[in-house]
N, C-alpha and C positions, 0 to 999 in steps of 0.2 A: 504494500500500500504506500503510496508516495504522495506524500503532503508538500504542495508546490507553495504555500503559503504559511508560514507558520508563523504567527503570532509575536509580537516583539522579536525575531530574529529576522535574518538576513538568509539563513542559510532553509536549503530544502530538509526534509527526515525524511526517511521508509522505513517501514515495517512489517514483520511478519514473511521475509524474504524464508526463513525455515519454517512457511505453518505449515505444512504437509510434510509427510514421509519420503512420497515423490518425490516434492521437490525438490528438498532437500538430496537425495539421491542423484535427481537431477543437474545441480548445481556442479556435482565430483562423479560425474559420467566418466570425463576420461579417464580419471586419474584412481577412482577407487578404487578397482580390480589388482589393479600395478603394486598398490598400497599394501591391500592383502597380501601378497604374493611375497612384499617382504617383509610383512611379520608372520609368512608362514615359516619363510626362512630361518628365522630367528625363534620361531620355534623347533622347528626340525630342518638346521644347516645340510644334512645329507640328503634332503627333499629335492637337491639344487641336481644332484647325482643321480638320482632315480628318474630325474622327467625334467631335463635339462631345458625343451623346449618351452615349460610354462614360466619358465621364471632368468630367460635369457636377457629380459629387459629390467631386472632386475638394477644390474649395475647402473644405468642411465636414473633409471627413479634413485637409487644413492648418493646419483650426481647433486641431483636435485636441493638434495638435504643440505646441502653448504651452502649457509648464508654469505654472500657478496654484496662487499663494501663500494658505494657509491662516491667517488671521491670530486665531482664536478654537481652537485646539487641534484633534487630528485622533486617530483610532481611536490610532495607535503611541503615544501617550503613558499610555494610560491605567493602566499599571503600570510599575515598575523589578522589578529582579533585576540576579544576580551570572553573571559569568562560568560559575562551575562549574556553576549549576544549569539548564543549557543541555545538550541535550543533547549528553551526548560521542561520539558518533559517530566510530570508530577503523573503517576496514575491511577493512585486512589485519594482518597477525599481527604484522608488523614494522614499522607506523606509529609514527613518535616518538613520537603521540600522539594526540588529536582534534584533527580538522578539522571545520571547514566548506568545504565541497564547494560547494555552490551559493550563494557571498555576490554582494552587488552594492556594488561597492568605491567609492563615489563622495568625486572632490577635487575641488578647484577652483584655476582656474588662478589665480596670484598677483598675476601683470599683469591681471585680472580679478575680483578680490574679491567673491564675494556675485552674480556673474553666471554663472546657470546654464545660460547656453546656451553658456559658453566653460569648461563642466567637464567631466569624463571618468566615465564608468561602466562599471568591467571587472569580470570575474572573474577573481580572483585568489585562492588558496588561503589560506586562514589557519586559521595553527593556534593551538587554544586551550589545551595544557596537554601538557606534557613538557617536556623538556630544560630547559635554562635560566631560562625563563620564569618572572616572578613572579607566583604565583597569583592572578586574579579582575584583575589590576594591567597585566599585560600579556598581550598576542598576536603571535603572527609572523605575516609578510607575504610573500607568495611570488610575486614580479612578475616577467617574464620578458624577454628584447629585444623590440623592436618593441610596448611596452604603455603605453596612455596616460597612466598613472599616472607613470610615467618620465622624461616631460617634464616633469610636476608635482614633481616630488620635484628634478629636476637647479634649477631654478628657485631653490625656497625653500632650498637649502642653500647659496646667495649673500645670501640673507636673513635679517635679525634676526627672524623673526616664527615663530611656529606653524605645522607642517602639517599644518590640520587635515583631518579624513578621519573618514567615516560609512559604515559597512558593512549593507545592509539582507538581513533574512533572510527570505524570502515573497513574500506581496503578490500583485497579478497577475502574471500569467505572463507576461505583455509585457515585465515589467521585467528579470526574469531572462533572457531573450532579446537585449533590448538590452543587456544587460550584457557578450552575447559577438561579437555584430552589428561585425562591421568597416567601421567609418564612418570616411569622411574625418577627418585631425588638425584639430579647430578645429569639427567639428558634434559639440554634445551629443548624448549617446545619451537622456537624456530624451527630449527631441522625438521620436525615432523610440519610444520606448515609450506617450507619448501616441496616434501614429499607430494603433498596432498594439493597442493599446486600447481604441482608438474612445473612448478620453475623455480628457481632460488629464494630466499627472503632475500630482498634488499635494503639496505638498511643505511644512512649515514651519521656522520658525530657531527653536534652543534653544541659547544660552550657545556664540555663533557657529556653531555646527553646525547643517547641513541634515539635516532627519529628514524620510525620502518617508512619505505620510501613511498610506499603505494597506497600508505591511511588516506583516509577525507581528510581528518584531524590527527594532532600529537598534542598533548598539552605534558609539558616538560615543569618538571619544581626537584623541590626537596622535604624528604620527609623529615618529620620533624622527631627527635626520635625522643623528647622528654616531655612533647605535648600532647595531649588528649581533650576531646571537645565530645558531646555528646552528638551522633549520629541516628538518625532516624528519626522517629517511625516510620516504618515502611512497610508498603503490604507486597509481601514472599510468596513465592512460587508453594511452598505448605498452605496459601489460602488463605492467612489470618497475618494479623501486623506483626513486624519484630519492632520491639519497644523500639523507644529511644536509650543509647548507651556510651560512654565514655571507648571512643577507638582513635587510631592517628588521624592526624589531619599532613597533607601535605600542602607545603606555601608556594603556591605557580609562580614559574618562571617566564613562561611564555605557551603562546597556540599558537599553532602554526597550522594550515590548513593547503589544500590543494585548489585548482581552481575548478568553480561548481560542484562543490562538492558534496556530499550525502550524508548528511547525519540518520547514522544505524543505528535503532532502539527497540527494543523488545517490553510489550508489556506483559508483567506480570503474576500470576494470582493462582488460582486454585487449577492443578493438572485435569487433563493435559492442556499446555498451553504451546507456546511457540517451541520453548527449551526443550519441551518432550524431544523433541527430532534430533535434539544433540546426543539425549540419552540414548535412542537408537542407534544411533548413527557410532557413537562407542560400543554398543553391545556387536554391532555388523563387525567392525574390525580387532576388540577385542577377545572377541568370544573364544578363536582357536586357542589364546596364550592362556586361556581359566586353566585349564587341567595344570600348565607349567607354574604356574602363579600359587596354585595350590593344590597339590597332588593329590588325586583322590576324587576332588572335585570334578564331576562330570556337567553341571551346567549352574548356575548364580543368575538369576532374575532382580535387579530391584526397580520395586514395582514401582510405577511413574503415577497410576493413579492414587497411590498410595502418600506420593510427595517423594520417594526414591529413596532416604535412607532410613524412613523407618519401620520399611518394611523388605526382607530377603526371602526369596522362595529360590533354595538350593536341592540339586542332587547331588549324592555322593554316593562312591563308591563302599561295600564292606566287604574285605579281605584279611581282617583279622585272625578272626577263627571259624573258617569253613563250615569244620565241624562241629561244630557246639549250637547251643540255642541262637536262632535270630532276634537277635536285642541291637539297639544301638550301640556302636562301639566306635570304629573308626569314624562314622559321621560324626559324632561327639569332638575328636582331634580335629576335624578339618572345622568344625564349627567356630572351635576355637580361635583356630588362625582362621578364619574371616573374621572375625571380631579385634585380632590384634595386626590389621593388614591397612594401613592408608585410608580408603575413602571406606571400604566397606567396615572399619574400624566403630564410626558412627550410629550402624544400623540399632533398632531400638529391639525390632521383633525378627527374630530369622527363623522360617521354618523350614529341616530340611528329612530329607527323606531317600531311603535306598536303593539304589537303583536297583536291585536283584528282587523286588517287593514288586515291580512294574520298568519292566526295560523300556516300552513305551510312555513313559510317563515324561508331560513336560512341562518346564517350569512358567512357560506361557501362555497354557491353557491354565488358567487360572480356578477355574467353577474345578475341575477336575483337580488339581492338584490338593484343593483343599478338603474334595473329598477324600481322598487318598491320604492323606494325613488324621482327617476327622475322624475316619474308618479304623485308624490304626494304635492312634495315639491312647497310649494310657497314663490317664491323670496321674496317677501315684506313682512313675518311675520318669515319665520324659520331659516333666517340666524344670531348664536348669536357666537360676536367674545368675546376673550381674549387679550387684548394688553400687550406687555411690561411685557410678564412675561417669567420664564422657558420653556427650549426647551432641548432635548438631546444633551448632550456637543460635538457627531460626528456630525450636523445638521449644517450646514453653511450658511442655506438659511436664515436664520433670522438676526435681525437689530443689534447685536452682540456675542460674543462669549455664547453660555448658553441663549439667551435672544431672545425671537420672539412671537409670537401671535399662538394663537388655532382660531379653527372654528369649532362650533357644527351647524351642518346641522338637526335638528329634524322636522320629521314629522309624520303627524298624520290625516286621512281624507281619502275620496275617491278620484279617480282619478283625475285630473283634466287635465288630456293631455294625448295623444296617444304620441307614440312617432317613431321620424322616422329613416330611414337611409338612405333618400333620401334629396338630395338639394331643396328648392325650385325653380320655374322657373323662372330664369334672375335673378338666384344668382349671385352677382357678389362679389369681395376684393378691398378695395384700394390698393393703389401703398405702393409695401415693404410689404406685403401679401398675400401671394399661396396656393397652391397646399392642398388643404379642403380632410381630408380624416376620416370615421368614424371610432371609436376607439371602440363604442357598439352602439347599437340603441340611438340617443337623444344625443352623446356624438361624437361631431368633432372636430380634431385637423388640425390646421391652422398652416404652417409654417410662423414665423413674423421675425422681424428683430431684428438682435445679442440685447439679454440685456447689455449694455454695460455700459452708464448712466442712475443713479433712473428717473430724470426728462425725457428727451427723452424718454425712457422708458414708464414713465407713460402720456405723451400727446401721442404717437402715440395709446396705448392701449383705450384713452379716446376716440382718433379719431376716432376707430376703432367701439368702441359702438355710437359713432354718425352716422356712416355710417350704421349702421346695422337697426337702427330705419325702415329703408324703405322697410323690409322685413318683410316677416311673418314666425317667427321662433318659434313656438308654441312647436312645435314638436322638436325641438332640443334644450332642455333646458340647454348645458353643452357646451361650447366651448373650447378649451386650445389653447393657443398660444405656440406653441413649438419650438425648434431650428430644428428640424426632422420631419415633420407629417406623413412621412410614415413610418417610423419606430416606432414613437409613436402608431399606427395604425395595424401596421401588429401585434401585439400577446395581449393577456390579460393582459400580466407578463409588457412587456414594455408600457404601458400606466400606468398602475399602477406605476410602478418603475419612469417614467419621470412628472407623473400628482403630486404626492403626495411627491416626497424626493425635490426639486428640489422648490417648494412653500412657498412664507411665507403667511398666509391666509389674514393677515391685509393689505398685502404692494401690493397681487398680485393677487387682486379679485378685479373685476369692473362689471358691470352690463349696458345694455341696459338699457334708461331710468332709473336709477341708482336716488336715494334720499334718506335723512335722513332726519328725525323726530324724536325730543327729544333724540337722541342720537343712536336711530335704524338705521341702514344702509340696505335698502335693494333695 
């Protein structure tokens, strides 16, 4: 969508260049395939050996990867401007302010000065105007755990020097990709936007700063490494605001901009939205390196309706012990390390399941996979929590800022339940209780009363499993209590989106007949 007019600025926007899957496929026609080919490599180097012919062009796509320095001036310089005459782009009602949604955050590492293949390129929000901020002079920075900018910043605030930092706004589509692209710590995400490009990054130095040659915009400064200003509110791709909170602020140097140029922005809010297509678009090219990333691991889903990390639907391999009873074992280790791995580090709920239980089983048929889980799971052995550790810093459901509980759901076994979508007979709710509606087979949502206080809160939920004893609910192993149950009910997307963003697993799981032992809760 291209806004030829936009409002106090000068310059054009577009948006929603990735709202399709298509299109997005579309946009890296030529170069996808190519791309593949060489992280099949790099997963299996002797692949090169076996079928020489699919991966000959391999070498040229490596070409690629090497960023090339621009020494006679490039498209992004050919004008400046001011902060404010960018466009403001606010997208919900209650934004501290304008953002930029799609920037490409690039540092460089300290113990590496001026060496772009040991620098980082994230997306990271920044905002240009409200709260604190001094107009045209400065911007906030909104960087989150596990983001490579974070290594760069812990670095220079042992250091007497500048951190400096260049945020690009456009350009090819490749770079904005790489910007979200979860690469190894210590490989430039340049290199992989050369790949994906099919041409080089190009890049030049201005008054120590790197400017990528081919942006709309660069807006160049310095962080500041002992300031802090409150950033936000903002409303996040999870759907709901992220407060307002004390993060960096960097103090601009300059914008420099190309001629006619396009301001790129994405708006943001409850999945799937535009970003969906990046998550795709990572799982297309990721997916052969899961097995090497984590061995065992046969396939890793996080779910995009769900808001993406807080929710995993995994399979795994069990090769333990053959012989012996089918219990969870080895999914147990690999669950593990998904929880202490990078991005999937974050996830809140991971459920995963064995592949020798259903070899056809997959992690993106969703209705299915949950039956097969629902089917199998037993309360008293497969539910293993995390307390009191990290959580995605948009994530507000947990016991503080950055801070909540995981729940690995693993199973492993034959059936042990049908499941239904029917009440049983002389179902009944206590009082402050309604309207029971099924959300899948096994999985009912209850409308209960406002969460308002933790305690009330949690004695009416207790009451609620004491009341349920007198039933026989065999067949519906999944309850939710939610503010809405027919709205939780009426689609796949809104169960998922209110069952899993909305949950802390430590603070808001209870159990019929409910007991622990040596420290198991099930």
């Amino acid at each position: 969508i291209l806004f030829e007019r936009v409002k106090g600025s000068p310059f054009q926007a577009v948006s929603n260049i990735y709202g399709t899957f298509e299109r997005t496929a579309f946009l890296f026609r030529h170069t996808l395939d190519r791309v593949k080919r060489v992280i099949e490599l790099k997963k299996d180097p002797t692949a090169f050996l076996k079928k020489p012919g699919r991966y000959l062009g391999a070498p040229f796509t490596a070409i690629s990867a090497l960023p090339s320095r621009n020494w006679f001036g490039a498209p992004v310089t050919y004008g400046t401007t001011r902060i404010d005459q960018l466009p403001q782009i606010k997208g919900w009602p209650m934004d501290g302010g304008a953002f930029i949604t799609m920037p490409q955050v690039y540092t460089e590492d300290p113990d590496a000065p001026g060496n772009v293949m040991q620098s980082n390129l994230g997306m990271y929000r920044i905002q240009l105007s409200g709260n604190d901020y001094v107009p045209n002079e400065e911007v906030g920075m909104h960087y989150q755990l596990h983001r490579g900018i974070g290594v760069h910043h812990s670095k220079y605030n042992t250091l007497d020097r500048p951190f400096l930092c260049s945020i690009f706004v456009g350009g090819p589509p490749s770079h904005a990709f790489s910007a979200i692209m979860p690469l190894p710590e210590g490989l430039s995400e340049l290199t992989f936007a050369g790949m994906l490009a099919g041409r080089r990054f190009r890049y030049l130095r201005r008054d120590g700063h790197l400017l990528s040659a081919d942006a709309d915009f660069v807006i160049t400064g310095e962080i500041l490494k002992d300031v802090r200003k409150p950033e936000g509110p903002f409303g996040d791709h999870l759907g709901y605001y992220s407060l307002a909170h004390d993060f960096p602020v960097m103090r601009v140097h300059k914008v420099y901009h190309r001629k006619d140029p396009l301001w790129h922005f994405s708006v943001v809010g409850r999945p799937p939205m535009e970003d969906s297509s990046f998550g795709w678009l990572i799982h297309e090219l990721v997916a052969p390196l899961t097995p090497q990333e984590f061995p065992g691991l046969k396939e890793l889903h996080a779910v995009d309706a769900a808001g993406v990390h807080p929710l995993l639907l995994a399979i795994g391999h069990e090769r333990y012990m053959p012989f012996r009873e089918r219990k969870p074992e080895e999914i147990l280790t690999i669950a593990n390390r998904i929880l202490g791995s990078g991005q999937t580090s974050l996830a809140k709920f991971l459920l995963i399941a064995a592949s020798d239980d259903d070899p056809g089983l997959d992690t993106h048929d969703i209705p299915r996979f949950f039956q097969h889980v629902l089917e199998r799971v037993d309360w008293t052995r497969d539910l293993h929590f995390q307390t009191r550790t990290t959580i995605d810093t948009l994530d507000y459901s947990g016991s503080g800022w950055n801070e909540g509980s995981k729940l690995v759901i693993a199973c492993r076994g034959d059936r042990l339940r049908a499941l239904s979508a029917e009440l049983p007979e002389n179902f009944s709710l206590p009082d402050g209780f309604e309207a029971p509606h099924f959300c899948l087979p096994g999985v009912l949502a209850v409308k209960a009363p406002a969460y308002q206080v933790v305690q009330a809160a949690r004695e009416q939920a207790e009451a609620l499993c004491r009341w349920l004893e007198r039933f026989d609910l065999q067949h519906i192993p999944l309850i939710l209590l939610v503010d809405d149950s027919r709205f939780t009910a009426a689609t796949l997307n809104n169960f998922l989106w209110v069952a899993f963003t909305r949950a802390n697993p430590s603070h808001d799981t209870y159990g019929v007949r409910a007991f622990t032992e040596n420290k198991h809760w099930g």
